[in-house]
PAFI-295722 format. One line per field, with one value per residue (C-alpha): y, x, z. Coordinates in nm, 2 decimals, padded with zeros to 4 digits. Each point is the difference from the previous one (the first is absolute). Layout:
! residues N
north: Y|...
east: X|...
up: Z|...
This chain:
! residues 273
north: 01.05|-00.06|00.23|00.37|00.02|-00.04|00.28|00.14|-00.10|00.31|00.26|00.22|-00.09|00.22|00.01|-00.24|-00.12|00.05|-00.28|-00.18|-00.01|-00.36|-00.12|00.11|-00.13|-00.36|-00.04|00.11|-00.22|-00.31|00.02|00.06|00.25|-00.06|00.36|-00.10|00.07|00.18|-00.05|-00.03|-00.26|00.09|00.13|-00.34|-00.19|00.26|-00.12|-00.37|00.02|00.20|-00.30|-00.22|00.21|00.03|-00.39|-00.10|00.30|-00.15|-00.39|00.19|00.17|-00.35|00.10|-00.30|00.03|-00.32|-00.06|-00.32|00.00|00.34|-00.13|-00.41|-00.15|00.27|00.12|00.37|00.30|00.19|00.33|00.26|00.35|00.10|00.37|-00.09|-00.13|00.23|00.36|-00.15|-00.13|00.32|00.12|-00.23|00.04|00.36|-00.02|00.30|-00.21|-00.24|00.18|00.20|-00.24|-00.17|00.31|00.02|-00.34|00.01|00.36|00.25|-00.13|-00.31|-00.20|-00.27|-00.26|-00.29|-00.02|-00.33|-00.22|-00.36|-00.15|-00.30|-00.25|-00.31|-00.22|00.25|-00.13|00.19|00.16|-00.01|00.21|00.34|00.39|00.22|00.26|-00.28|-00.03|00.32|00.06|-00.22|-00.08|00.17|00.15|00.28|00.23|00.00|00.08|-00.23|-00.04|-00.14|00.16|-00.30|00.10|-00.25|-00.06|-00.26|-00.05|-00.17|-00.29|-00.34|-00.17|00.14|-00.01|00.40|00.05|-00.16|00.15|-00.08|00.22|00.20|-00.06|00.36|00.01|-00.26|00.15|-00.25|-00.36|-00.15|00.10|-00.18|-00.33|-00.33|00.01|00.33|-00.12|-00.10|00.23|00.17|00.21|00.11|00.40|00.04|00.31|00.09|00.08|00.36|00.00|00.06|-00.22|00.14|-00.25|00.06|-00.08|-00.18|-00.21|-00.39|-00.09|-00.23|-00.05|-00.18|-00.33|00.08|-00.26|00.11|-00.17|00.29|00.31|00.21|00.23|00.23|00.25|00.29|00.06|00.35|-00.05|00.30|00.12|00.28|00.17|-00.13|-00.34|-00.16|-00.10|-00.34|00.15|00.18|00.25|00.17|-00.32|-00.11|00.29|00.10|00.37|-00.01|-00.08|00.21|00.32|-00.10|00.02|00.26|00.14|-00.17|-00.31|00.07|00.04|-00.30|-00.18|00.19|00.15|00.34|00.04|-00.38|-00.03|00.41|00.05|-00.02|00.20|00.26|00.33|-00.02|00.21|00.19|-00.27|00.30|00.22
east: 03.17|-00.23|-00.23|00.23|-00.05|-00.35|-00.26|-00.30|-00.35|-00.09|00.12|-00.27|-00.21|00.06|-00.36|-00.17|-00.31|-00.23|-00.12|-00.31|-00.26|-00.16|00.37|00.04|-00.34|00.09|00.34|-00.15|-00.32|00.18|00.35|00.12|-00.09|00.11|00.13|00.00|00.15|00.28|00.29|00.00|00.09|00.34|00.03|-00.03|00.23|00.26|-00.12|00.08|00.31|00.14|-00.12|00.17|00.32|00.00|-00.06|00.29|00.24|-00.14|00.11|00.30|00.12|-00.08|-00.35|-00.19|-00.35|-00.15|-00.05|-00.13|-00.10|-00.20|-00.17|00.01|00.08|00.21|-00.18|-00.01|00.19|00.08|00.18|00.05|00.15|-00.18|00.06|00.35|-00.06|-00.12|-00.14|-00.35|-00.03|00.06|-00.27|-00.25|00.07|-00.13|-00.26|-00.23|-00.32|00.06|00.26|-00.33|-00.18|00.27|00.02|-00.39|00.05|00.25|00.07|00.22|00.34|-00.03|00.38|00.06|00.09|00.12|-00.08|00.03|-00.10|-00.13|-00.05|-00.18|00.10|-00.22|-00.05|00.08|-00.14|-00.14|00.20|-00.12|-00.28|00.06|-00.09|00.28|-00.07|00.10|00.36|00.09|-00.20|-00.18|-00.37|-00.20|-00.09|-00.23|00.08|00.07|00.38|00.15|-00.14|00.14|-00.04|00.04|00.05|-00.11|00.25|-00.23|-00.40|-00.05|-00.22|-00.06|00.13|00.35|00.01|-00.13|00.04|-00.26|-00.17|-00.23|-00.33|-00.05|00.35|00.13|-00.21|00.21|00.17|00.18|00.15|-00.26|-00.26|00.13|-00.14|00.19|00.08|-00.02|00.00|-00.38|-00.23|00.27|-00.09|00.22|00.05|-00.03|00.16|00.11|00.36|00.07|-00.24|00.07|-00.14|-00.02|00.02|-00.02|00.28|-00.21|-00.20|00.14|00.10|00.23|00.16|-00.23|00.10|00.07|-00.21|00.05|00.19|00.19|-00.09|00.25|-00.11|00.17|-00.08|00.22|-00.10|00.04|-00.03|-00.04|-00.07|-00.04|00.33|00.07|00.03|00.32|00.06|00.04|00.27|00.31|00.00|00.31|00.20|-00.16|-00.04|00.35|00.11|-00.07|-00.34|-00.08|00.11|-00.27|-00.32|-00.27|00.04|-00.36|00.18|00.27|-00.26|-00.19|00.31|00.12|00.30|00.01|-00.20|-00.07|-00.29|-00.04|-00.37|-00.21|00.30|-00.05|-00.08|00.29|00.23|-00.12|00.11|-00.12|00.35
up: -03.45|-00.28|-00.02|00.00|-00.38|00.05|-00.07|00.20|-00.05|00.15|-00.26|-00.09|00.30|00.34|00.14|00.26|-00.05|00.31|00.17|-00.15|00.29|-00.15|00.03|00.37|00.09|-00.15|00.15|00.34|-00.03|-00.18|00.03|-00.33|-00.32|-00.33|-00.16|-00.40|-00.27|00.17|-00.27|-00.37|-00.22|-00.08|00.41|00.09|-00.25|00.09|00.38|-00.11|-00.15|00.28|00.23|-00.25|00.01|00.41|00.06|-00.23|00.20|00.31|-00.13|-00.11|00.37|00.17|00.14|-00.07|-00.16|00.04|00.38|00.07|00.37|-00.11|-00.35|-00.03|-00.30|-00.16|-00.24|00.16|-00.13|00.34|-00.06|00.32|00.01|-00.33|00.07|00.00|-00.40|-00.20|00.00|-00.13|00.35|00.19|-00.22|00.10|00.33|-00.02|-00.25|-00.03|-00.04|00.28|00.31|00.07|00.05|00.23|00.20|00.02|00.15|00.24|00.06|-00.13|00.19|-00.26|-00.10|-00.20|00.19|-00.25|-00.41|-00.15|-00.29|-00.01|-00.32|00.00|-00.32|-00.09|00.26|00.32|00.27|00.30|00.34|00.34|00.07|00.19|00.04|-00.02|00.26|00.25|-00.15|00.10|00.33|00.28|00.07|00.08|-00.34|00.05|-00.26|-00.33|-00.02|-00.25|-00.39|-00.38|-00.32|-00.21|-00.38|-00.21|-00.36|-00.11|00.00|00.35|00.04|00.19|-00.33|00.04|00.41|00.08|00.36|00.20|00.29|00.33|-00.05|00.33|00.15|00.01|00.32|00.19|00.31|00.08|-00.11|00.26|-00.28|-00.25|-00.15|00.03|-00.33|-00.19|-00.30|-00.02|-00.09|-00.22|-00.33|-00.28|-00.07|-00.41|-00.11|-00.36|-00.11|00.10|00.28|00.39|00.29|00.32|00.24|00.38|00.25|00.23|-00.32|00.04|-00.34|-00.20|-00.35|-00.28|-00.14|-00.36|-00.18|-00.34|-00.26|-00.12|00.19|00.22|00.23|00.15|00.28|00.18|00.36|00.12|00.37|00.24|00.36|00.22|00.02|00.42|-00.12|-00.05|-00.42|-00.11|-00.20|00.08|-00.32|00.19|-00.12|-00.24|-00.24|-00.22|00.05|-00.43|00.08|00.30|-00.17|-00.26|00.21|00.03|00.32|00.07|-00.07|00.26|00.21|-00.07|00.05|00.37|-00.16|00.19|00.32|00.12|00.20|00.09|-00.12|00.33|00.14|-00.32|00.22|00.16|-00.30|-00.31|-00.33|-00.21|00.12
């Protein structure tokens, strides 16, 4: 794998941040909340390259990157597993200033259900329009059980096809409430390189058409739900023994590496013997 040699971005930095309250109140209100300024500079070129790095492994191991039925055109940069890369991405995964709020969220019994990359390249072009609490459980959606942490590697605008969303959509209970088409009505998040959307598993959103003449833009979705909920990946198979001996033990637990779905079933033994 291509990211064993690769260092933490966490050295040096062991506690959480608490929640902000004005980040809580906007994600509940709107949908999404914008954390900023989460990485450095150099954190988020040493981000990049190790996307670089895991898209040419995954090219490399046959796993395709460009899926056409999923982004049309080809000019998407697709790369799954990302935990499985490099240690950078385990880090992520369990940030101090952003699991908090995740747990604040969705509860304590939070795992990470799938972390991925799409890198749009001039000239992208949009997916279908979704919410991705309903690809991993059925209407009716009446709690909030399903969320992304999407860390942005470049500045995110409409220019270079930011993730567009439907304003007020994170209420929909159902697929009967949604529109025709989506699409319409649709605005564009804008975050800057280092920064963290939130974005709500029942928001309906897309990917932006990158309009720009020379602009990537690449984005790593850390997807998680409450703990009960099946993942959208298998870490079990997908994760190399080299690799799983390298993770936190917060990681491990993101990733349902020890005790599976135990947590509302937690009185019944002492994990502190």
């Amino acid at each position: 794998m291509t990211g064993l040699a690769a260092g933490s971005i966490l050295a040096g930095m062991v506690e959480s941040s608490a929640p902000d309250a004005a980040v809580l109140d906007r994600f509940r209100s709107e949908g999404w909340a914008v954390i900023p300024d989460v990485l450095s500079g150099e954190e988020v070129d040493a981000a990049r390259s190790a996307l670089v790095d895991a898209a040419a492994a995954s090219e490399a191991q046959g796993m395709p990157v460009r899926l056409e039925a999923l982004d049309p055109g080809g000019r998407n940069i697709r790369v799954y597993d990302l935990v499985a890369h490099a240690k950078v991405f385990a880090d992520l995964a369990e940030h101090p200033a952003v699991l908090p709020t995740v747990e604040a969220l969705l509860g304590p019994d939070v795992i990470l259900s799938n972390f991925t990359a799409n890198t749009a390249l001039p000239g992208s072009r949009s997916m279908n329009a979704h919410c991705d609490q309903s690809t991993v459980m059925p209407e009716p959606w009446t709690h909030t059980w399903a969320m992304n942490a999407i860390w942005c590697l470049h500045d995110v605008d409409e220019e270079n096809g930011a993730t567009r969303y439907l304003p007020g959509s994170h209420e929909f209970t159902s697929f009967a409430e949604v529109p025709d088409d989506p699409t319409q009505g649709m605005e564009p998040f804008a975050a800057s390189a280092g920064s963290v959307i939130l974005m709500h598993g029942r928001l309906w959103h897309t990917s932006g058409e990158n309009r720009s003449e020379d602009r990537d833009r690449a984005l790593l979705f850390a997807f998680y739900t409450a703990g009960f909920l099946r993942p959208q990946t298998n870490w079990w198979r997908s994760l190399p023994d080299e690799v799983v001996d390298q993770l936190s033990p917060r990681a491990r637990a993101l990733c349902s590496l020890d005790y599976g779905n135990l947590a509302h079933g937690g009185y019944l033994a002492d994990w502190t013997r």
